[in-house]
N, C-alpha and C positions, 0 to 999 in steps of 0.2 A: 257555502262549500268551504271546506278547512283550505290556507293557504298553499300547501306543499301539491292537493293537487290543481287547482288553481293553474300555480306553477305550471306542474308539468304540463299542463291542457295547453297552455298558451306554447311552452318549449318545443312540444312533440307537433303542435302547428306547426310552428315554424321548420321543424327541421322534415315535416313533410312536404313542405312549397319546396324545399331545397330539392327534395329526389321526385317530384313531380316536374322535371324539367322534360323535353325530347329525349334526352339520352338514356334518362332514366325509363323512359317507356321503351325503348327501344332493345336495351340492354338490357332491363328485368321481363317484359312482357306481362306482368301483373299490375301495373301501372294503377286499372281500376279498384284495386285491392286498398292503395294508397288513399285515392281520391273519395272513396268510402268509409274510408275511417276518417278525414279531415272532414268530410259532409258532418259525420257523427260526432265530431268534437265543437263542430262547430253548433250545433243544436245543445248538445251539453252546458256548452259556454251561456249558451244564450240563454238555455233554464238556472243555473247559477246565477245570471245577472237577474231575473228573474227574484229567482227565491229567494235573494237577500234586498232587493226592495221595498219585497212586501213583508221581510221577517217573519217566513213560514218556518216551523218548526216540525218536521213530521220525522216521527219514526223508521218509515221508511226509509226515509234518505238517509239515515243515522245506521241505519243498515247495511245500506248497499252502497256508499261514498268508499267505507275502505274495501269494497271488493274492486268498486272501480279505479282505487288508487292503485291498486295491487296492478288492476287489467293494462293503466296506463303505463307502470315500470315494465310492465312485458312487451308491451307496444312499443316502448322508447326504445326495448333493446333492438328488437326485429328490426327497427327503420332505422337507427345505429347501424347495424350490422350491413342492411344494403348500401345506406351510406359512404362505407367503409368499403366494401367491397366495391363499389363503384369509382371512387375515388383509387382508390389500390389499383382497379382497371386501365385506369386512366394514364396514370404513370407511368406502372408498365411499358405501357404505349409509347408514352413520352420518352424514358428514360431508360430504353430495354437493355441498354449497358450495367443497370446497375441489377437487372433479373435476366432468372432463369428464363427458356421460352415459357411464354403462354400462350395458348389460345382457348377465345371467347369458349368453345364446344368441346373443354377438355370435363371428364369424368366429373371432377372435385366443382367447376363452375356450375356443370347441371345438377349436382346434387341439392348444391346451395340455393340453387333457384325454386327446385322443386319444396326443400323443406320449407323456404322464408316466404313461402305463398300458401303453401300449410295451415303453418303458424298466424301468418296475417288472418287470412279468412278468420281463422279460430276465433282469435279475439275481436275482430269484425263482429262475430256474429254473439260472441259473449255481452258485448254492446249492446248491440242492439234487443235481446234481450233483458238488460239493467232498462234500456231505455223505455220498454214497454211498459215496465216495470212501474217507473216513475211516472209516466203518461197516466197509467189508472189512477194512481194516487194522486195527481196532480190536476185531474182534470176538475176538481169542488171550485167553484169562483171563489176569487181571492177576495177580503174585505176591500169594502172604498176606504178604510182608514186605518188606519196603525198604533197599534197606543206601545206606550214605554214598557220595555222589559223592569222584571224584577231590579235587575242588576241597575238602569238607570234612576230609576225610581230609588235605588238607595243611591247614586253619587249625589241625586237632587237634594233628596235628605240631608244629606253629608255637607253639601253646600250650601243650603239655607242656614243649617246650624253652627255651621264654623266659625263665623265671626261674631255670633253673640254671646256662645257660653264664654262663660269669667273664667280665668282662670292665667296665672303668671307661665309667661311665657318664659321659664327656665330653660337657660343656656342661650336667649335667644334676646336677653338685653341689651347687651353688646352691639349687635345687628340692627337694632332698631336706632340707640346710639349714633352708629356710626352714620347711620345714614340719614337723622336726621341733622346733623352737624355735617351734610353734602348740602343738606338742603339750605342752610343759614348760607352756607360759601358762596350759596348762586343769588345773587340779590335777586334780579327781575325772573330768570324761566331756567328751571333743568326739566331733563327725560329719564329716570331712574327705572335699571331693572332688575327685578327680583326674580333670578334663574335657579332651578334645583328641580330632581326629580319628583315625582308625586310622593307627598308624606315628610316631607323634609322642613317643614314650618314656614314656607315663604309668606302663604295666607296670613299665619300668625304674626309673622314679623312687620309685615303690611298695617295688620289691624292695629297693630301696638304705636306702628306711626301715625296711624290714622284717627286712634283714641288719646295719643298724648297730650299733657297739657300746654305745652310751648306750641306745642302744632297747633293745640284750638286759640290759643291766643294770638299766633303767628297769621292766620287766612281767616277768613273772613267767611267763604264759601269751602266746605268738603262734600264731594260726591265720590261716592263705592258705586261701582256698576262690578258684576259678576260675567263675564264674558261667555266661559266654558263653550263646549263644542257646540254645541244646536244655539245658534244667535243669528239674526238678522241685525243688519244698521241701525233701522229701526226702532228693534228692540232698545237699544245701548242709548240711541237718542231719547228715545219712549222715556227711558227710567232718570236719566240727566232730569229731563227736562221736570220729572215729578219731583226731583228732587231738590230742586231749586222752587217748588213753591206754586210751578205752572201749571195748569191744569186742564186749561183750552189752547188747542194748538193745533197746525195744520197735519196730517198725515204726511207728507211729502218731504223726504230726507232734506232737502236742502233749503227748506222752509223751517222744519226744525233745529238745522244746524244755525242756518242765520239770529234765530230767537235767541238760542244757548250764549250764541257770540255777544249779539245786545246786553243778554243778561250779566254776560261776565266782564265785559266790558269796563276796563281800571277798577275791577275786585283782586284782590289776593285769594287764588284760589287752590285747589289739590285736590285731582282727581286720579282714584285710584279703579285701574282696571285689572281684575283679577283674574285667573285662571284662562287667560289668553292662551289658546291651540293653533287655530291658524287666523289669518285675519286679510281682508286687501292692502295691502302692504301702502300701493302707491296714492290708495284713496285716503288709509288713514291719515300718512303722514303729512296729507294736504290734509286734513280737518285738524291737525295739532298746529301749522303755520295760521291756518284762520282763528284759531283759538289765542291769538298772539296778545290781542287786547291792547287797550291804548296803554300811554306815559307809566301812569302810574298801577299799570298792572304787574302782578307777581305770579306767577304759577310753577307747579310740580306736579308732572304726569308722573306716576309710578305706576309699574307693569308687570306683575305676574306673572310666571309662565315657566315651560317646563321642555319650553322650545327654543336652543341658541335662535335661532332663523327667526323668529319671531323680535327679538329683542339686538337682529344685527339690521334687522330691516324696519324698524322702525325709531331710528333716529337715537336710542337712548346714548347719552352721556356718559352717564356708571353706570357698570351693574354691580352686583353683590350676589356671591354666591355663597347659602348659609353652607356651614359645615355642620356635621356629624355632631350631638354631643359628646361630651366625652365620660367616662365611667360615675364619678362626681353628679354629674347635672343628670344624666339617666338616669342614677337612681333617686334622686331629690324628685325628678318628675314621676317615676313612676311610683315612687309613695306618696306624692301628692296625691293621686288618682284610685289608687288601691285603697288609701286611709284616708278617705276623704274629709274623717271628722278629725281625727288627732293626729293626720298626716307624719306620722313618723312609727318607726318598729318599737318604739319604749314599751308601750304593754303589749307587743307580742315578740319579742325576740326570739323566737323559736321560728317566723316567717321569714328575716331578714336573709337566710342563706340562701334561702330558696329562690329572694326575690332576687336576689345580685347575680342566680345563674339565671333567669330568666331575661333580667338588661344585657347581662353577656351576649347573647343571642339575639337580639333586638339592634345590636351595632349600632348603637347611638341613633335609629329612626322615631322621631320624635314621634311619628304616627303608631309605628309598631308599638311601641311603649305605650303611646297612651292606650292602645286596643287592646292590649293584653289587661292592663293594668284597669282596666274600664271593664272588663270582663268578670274579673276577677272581684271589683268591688260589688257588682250585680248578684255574687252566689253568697252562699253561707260561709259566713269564716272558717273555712276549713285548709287544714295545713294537705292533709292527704288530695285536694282538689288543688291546691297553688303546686304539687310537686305532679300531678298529671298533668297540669297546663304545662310544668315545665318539662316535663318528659316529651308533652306530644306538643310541640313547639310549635304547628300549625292550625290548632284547632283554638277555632274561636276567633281566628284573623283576617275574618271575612272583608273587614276594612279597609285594610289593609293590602289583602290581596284586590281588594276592588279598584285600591287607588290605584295600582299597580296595573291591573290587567287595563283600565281605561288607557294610558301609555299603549300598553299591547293591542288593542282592541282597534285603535286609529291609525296602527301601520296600516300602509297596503300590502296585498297579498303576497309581493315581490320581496318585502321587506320582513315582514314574518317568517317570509323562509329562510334570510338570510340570519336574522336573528336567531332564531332556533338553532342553528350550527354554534352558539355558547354553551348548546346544552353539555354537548361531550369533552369541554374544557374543566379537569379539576378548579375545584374552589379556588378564587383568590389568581387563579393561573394567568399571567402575564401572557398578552396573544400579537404576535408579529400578524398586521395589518397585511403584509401581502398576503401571508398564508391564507388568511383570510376571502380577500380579493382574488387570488387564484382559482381556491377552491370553488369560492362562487361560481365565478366564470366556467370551470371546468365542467361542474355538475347541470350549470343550465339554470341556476337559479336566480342570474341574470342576466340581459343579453344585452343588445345595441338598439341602440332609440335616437328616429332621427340623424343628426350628425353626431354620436356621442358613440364610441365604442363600447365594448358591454364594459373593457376594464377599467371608463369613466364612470360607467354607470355605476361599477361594482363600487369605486371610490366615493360615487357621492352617497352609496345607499350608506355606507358605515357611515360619513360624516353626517349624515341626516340622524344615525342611531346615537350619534356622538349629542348630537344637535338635540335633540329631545329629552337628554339626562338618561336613556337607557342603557349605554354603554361608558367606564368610564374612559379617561386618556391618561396613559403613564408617561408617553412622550408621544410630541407630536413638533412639527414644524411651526414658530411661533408667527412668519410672517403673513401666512395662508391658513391654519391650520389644519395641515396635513396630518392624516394618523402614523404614527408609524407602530407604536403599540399601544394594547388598550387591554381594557378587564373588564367585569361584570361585577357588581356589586350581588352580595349575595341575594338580596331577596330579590331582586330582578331576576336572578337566576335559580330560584324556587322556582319565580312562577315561571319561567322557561323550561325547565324542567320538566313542570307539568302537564304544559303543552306540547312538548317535543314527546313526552308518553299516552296524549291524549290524540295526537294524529301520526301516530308509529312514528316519528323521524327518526329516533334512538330507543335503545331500551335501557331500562335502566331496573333495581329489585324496591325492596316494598318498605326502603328506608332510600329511595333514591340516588342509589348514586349509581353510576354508569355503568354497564357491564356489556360483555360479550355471549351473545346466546343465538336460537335459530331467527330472532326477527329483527335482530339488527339490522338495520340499512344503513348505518352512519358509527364510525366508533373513534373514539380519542384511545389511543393501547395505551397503556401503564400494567406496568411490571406485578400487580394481582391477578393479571388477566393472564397468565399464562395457562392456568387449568381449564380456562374458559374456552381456549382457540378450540377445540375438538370442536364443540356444540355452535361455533360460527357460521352465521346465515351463506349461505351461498349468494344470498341474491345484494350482498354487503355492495355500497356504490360507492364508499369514503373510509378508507382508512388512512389516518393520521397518528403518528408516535410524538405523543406526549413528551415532554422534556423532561429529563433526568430519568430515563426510562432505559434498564439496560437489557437492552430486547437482544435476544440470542435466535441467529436462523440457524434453526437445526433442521434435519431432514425431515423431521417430522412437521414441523414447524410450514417449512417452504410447503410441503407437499399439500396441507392444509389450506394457507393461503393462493394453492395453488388453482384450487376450484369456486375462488372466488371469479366468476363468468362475468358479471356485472359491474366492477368495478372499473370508476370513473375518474378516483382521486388516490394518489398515491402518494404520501406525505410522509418521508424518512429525515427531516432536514433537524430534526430537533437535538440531535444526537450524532456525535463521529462514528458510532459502531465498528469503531477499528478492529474487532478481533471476531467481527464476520467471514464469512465464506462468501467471497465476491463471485462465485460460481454461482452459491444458490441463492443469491440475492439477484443475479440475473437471471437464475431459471424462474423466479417468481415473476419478474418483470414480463418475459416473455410470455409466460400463460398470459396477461392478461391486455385481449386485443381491445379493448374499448377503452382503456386509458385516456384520458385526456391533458391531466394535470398528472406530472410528475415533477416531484424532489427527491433530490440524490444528495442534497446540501451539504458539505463538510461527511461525506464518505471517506475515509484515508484511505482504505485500500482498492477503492476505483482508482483505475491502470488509464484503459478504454474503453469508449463505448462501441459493442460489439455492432457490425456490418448489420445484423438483422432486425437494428432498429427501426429501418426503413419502413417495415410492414405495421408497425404502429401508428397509422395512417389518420388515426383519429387522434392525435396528439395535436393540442392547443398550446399546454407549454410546457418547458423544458425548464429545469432549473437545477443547474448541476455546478456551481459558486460553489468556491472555494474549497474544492476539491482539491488536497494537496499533492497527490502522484498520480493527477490526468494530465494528461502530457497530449494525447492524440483525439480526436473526434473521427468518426468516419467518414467519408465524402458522400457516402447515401444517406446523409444525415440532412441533406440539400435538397430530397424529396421528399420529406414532410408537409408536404403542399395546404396543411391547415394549421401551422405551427404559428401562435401568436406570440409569444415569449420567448425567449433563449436567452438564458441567463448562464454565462460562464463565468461571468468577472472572479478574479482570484484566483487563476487556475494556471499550472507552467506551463501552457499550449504557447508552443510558438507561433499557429496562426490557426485561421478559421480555412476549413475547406474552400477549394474555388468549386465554384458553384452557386455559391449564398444569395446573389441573386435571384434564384427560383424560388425562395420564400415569398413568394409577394402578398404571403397576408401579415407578414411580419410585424406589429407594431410596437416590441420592445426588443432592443440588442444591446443587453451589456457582456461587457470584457470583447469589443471587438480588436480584433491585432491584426497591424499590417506583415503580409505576409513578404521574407525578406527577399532579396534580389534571388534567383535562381530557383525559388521555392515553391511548390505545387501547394500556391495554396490565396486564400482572399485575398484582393486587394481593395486598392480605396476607388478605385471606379466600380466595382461589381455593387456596392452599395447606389446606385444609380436606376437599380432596378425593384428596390423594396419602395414600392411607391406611398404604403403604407405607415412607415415607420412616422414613429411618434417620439421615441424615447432614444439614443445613442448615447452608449459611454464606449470612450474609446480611450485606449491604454498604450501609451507608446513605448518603444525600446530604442538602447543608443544602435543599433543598425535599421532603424526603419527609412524607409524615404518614399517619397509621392513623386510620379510620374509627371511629367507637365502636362502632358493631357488628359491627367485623371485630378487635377489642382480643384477645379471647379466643381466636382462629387456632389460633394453636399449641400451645397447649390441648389440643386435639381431635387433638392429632397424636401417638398413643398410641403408635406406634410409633421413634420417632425418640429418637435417644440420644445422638447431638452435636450440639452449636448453637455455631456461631458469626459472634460478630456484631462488623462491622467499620464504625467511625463516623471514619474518617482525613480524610472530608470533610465534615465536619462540624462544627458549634460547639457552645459550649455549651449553644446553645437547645435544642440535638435530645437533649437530657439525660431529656428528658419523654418524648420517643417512646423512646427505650430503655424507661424506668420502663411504657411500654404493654402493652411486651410479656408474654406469659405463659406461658413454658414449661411444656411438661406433667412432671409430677411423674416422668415414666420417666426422664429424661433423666441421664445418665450422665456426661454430661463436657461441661463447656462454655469456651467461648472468646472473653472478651474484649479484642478487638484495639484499639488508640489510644481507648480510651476516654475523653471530655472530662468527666463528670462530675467533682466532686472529692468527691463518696462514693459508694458502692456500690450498683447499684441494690436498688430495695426486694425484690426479689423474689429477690433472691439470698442465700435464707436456707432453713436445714434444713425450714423450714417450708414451704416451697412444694417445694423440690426434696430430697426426701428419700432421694434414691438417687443422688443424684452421688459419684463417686468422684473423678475429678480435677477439677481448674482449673487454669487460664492465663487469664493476666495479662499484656499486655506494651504497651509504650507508650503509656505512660500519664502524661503531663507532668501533669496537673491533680491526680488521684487525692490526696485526702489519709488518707482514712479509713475505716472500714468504718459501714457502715448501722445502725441500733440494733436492726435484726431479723436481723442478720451472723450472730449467732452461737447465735440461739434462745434455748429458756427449756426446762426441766426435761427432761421426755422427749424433747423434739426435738432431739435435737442431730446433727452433720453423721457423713455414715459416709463424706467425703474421706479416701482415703488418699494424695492428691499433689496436688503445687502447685507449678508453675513461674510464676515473677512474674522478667518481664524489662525496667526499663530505667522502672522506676518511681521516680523522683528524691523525689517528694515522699510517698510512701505510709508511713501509721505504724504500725507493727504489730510487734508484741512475739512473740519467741519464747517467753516462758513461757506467751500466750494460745492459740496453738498448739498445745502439748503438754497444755493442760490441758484444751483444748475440741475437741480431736478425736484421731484415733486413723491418725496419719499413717504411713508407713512410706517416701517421697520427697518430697525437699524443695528444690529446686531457685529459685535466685537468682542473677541480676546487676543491676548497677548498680540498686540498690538500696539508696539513702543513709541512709534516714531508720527504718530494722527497728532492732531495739535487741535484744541478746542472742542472735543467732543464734552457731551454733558452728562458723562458716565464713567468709567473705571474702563479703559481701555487696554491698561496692563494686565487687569485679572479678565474680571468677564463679566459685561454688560451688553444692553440694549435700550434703542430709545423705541419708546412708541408713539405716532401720532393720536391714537383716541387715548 
């Protein structure tokens, strides 16, 4: 079953157990309506686990999956909408100051009951009809055995031949080079790893170490084992052990490990594991400690692989990530391959134009190049056939796309769908990682597992896509590697493309590229699409504006987006849009009650947000940063009772509504401000009741102050693990409301921004915060010294493992205090005059790292 519905099946469970509560029966009266359709989802699920164990491929299903996707965006809307409506009930109730009257038996409520039980039944029983459907086709027994698809059957090919055909690995001597002069460095044992996404020549670069002549003179013993995804232990042990000579041996993993050990035992060895996906992490790196060998042994593990995670968890030393060829080496490789006999264009220079626009478009992929260039040698020398390869730029890249789609093919279902949201990003287009992360979350494409929020979960699915070479990183956090933005390489995002057109996710015309029409469900807007808005899908669940996009709400315009029913994600942040009509940018907002994610990001001409936001009751998050003339929020802004986000920071609000406590699914709050003496509005005890929270930035002014019995706040906020706190308007006096504060002892990573104290506050010591791992520092003009409880006393001392301090002129601080009173592993500094001993450039801008 394609990933996206997948998804929803799992989503639209869940968000059924939610309104299958008591009240939900009580209050809709169709209750069995509900329970009916999660019986039916839950049978579907269980034929999907089904049909891709046994790799049925039937027509049928190819049929009837996109009616069923279609069935289930109508199903998520209806259980949405009671949702919504139940929830909106609820409030109400709660908060009848902030509504009109209601009651449960007015006109408008029974109309709604009457149609969303209509509706349910409907698709209830369009179900169960699919489900019949598949029951006759499904009922033939399954084989007792499975054999390989086409598609594996060629990566097998791909793989057995990779490391024997001959051929100079151009652009890619260097890389072998370098890393076999890691390996002279390490006299007795290194762990080396060869990271890059599929096609990139890591195999190649391997093999070249692995054929070299210093290498064969260097070990004594080389064994290649081929890892790739279908491997047992066994296996890997299996092929060692052949290769070393053996050829009777016991079956039993730790019988054959013991042998390998004997055998290797004070040899100079190098074994190289290639095309590594996943592996037992904690079992392997216990068979590379056994593999240690006595006095006079030497070895080098080098590893393969196309998965950070793979090569962070098992032990390696270095890695080496090959780069891209460059224009030069592309084409020297691809007329190696194209002219296999006379390798160069001298007797046909009439080919050479052709061939340099065909490397142009291959983007330095050593694979892509060879494919093409491998293609092209198999046909007849003809010029008019090298200028249709290079016209029709996909055809004939099956190898390519093969390497590619294996990457794709091994996500989970979860992760596919998140991935396919690259589809509707222009080429090359730089992508803000929350936007990212938000929309996930907002749409359902990922949720909360276990103790992990969904917007952990949403964070480690990108760093998983980061982690596999399928996305890349433009910048990111160097201590942790956090995303903060990232890209796609193009031919990853071909083949996303093709899948995002092969299960509807977006649509796009018949040269690819993005567009706006009736079956759009997802759309990145850029400023071509304006002829397009008329023929936009109603049932659209994601609209996002593209950056540098100068999108005009005109009447026509709003009115259009106005009947978008279904939408989920509302993403204006890329753009100021100053010379909109903040009327009809809020009469679009209004039409659309399923919203979940919104950005308003850098709007100049948001004033307010108006009172009736309230009723957007399906709102998860708010993101309305740095908005330069919002001044007010509304205080029914306090019943969002499912608002996970709220993001103001950068905005001239004097302070947050009093009420803010009623958020209690709250788990991020930036730009929070204490509200001033006499003022209707948040203060620092009402955060007391977000029991939730995870994330706090808080922003102070020279009139704020903390109550003495609201001192302890943050205390009480057990769950929350960044703080940071920004004092840029502020003096010296306000040095004592800092010293106020009192973070709770979970807290994990904190942040202070222009700090004016010039020592550190008291409470920033192992003793109070005994589970931070990082800190930031950053301008910080006053800052002399650290606090005389900085550093602890005997048992307490700090478990920081990172520390970026930016743009501290006067701060004094010893790198030998450092190394001796904690246990760092990133170290990150600029302008930073006054450190003494660090082993880096602390004036300009450095960092040390421990691996």
């Amino acid at each position: 079953m394609d990933p996206i519905t997948t998804v929803l099946i799992e989503f639209l469970a869940k968000e059924l157990l939610n309104v299958l509560e008591d009240k939900a029966k009580s209050v809709f009266g169709f209750w069995g309506e509900f329970d009916k359709m999660k019986r039916k989802l839950e049978y579907i699920s269980s034929f999907r686990t089904d049909l891709e164990e046994n790799h049925r491929d039937y027509s049928i299903v190819k049929k009837i999956l996109p009616q069923l996707r279609e069935l289930i965006y109508e199903a998520d809307d209806i259980v949405a909408d009671c949702r919504i409506r139940l929830d909106y009930e609820e409030v109400r109730k709660l908060y009848g100051n902030f509504f009109s009257n209601f009651h449960k038996s007015n006109p408008r409520g029974l109309l709604f009951r009457t149609n969303a039980k209509i509706m349910l039944s409907n698709v209830n029983n369009r179900i169960e009809e699919m489900e019949n459907e598949l029951l006759k086709t499904y009922l033939p027994s399954l084989p007792n055995k499975t054999c390989q698809t086409d598609s594996q059957e060629v990566s097998a090919r791909l793989r057995r031949n990779s490391h024997f055909r001959k051929q100079k690995p151009i652009g890619l001597q260097n890389d072998a080079r370098n890393i076999i002069e890691w390996i002279k460095e390490n006299k007795k044992s290194c762990r080396i790893g060869i990271l890059g996404m599929g096609g990139l020549g890591k195999t190649t670069i391997a093999r070249e170490i692995y054929n070299a002549e210093e290498v064969l003179d260097y070990f004594t013993v080389r064994i290649w084992v081929t890892v790739s995804q279908e491997f047992t232990d066994k296996d890997i042990f299996t092929s060692i052990l052949k290769q070393l000579g053996i050829r009777e041996f016991e079956t039993d993993n730790s019988e054959m490990l013991t042998k390998i050990c004997q055998f290797l035992n004070d040899k100079k060895y190098l074994i190289v594991m290639d095309d590594v996906w996943r592996i037992d992490y904690d079992y392997w790196r216990q068979v590379f400690n056994d593999l240690r060998g006595g006095d006079n042994c030497t070895k080098c593990i080098i590893i393969t692989t196309r998965n950070r995670t793979v090569i962070d968890n098992l032990g390696v030393t270095r890695t080496h990530e090959p780069r891209m060829l460059d224009e030069d080496e592309s084409l020297c490789l691809f007329r190696e391959v194209a002219f296999p006999d006379d390798r160069n264009f001298s007797s046909h220079p009439e080919f050479q134009t052709v061939g340099e626009d065909i490397v142009i478009k291959c983007r330095g992929l050593p694979l892509a190049i060879k494919t093409i260039a491998g293609l092209l040698s198999t046909k007849p020398l003809s010029l008019e056939k090298w200028k249709e390869v290079s016209e029709n730029f996909h055809d004939g890249l099956e190898a390519v796309e093969e390497s590619l789609r294996l990457s794709y093919d091994d996500l989970s279902p979860m992760l596919k769908h998140c991935i396919l949201s690259f589809s509707i990003y222009p080429e090359d287009a730089e992508i803000d990682a929350d936007q990212l992360l938000y929309w996930w979350v907002g749409e359902g494409f990922v949720h909360g597992k276990a103790r992990k929020t969904a917007l952990e979960v949403a964070s480690l699915c990108l760093l998983e896509l980061v982690n596999r070479c399928m996305v890349d990183v433009v910048d990111q956090r160097c201590y942790d590697g956090r995303v903060y933005i990232c890209k796609m390489h193009d031919m990853v995002r071909n083949l996303i493309i093709q899948k995002s057109k092969d299960e509807a996710f977006s649509s796009f015309d018949e040269n690819d590229k993005h567009r706006a029409d009736e079956y759009a469900r997802h759309l990145g807007y850029t400023n071509d699409m304006d002829e397009m808005l008329p023929k936009l899908s109603s049932k659209l669940r994601a609209f996002l504006l593209m950056k540098k996009c100068l999108f005009q709400f005109s009447q026509i315009t709003v009115a259009r987006l106005s009947l978008l029913k279904s939408l989920r994600v509302l993403d204006l942040s890329s753009n100021e849009l100053e010379n909109i009509t903040v009327e009809d940018l809020l009469k679009l907002i209004k039409s659309q009650k399923r919203l979940a994610y919104l950005s308003l990001r850098r709007i100049g001409g948001l004033k307010e947000l108006p009172d009736w936001i309230k009723k957007r009751q399906n709102l998860q998050i708010l993101v309305i940063k740095e908005c330069k003339n919002l001044k007010t929020l509304p205080p029914s802004i306090t019943t969002l009772r499912n608002l996970v986000v709220l993001d103001v920071e950068k905005c001239p609000l004097c302070n947050l509504p009093e009420g803010l406590g009623r958020l209690a699914k709250l788990q991020v709050l930036a730009g929070f401000k204490l509200a001033r003496p006499g003022d209707n509005g948040a203060r620092l005890g009402e955060l007391t009741g977000l029991k939730e929270l995870k994330e706090l930035r808080i922003s102070l002014s020279q009139s704020d102050e903390i109550a003495d019995n609201e001192a302890d706040a943050l205390s009480k906020l057990d769950q929350l693990k960044v703080l940071s706190i920004d004092t840029k308007d502020c003096t010296e006096k306000q040095v004592l409301l800092v010293n106020k504060f009192s973070p709770p002892r979970s807290l994990r990573e904190l942040f202070l921004r222009s700090y004016v104290g010039d020592t550190t506050p008291d409470w920033l010591s192992p003793v109070c915060l005994p589970d931070l791992v990082y800190l930031y520092v950053d301008l910080s003009r006053q800052l002399r010294r650290v606090s005389t409880s900085f550093w602890g006393a005997n048992e307490n001392t700090w478990r920081i493992e990172g520390l970026c301090f930016k743009h501290l002129y006067k701060f004094d601080l010893s790198w030998q205090d450092l190394m001796t009173k904690m246990k760092l592993r990133y170290v990150e500094a600029s302008n930073c005059h006054a450190f003494k001993g660090f082993p880096f450039d602390v004036s300009g801008s450095g960092y040390w790292s421990s691996c």
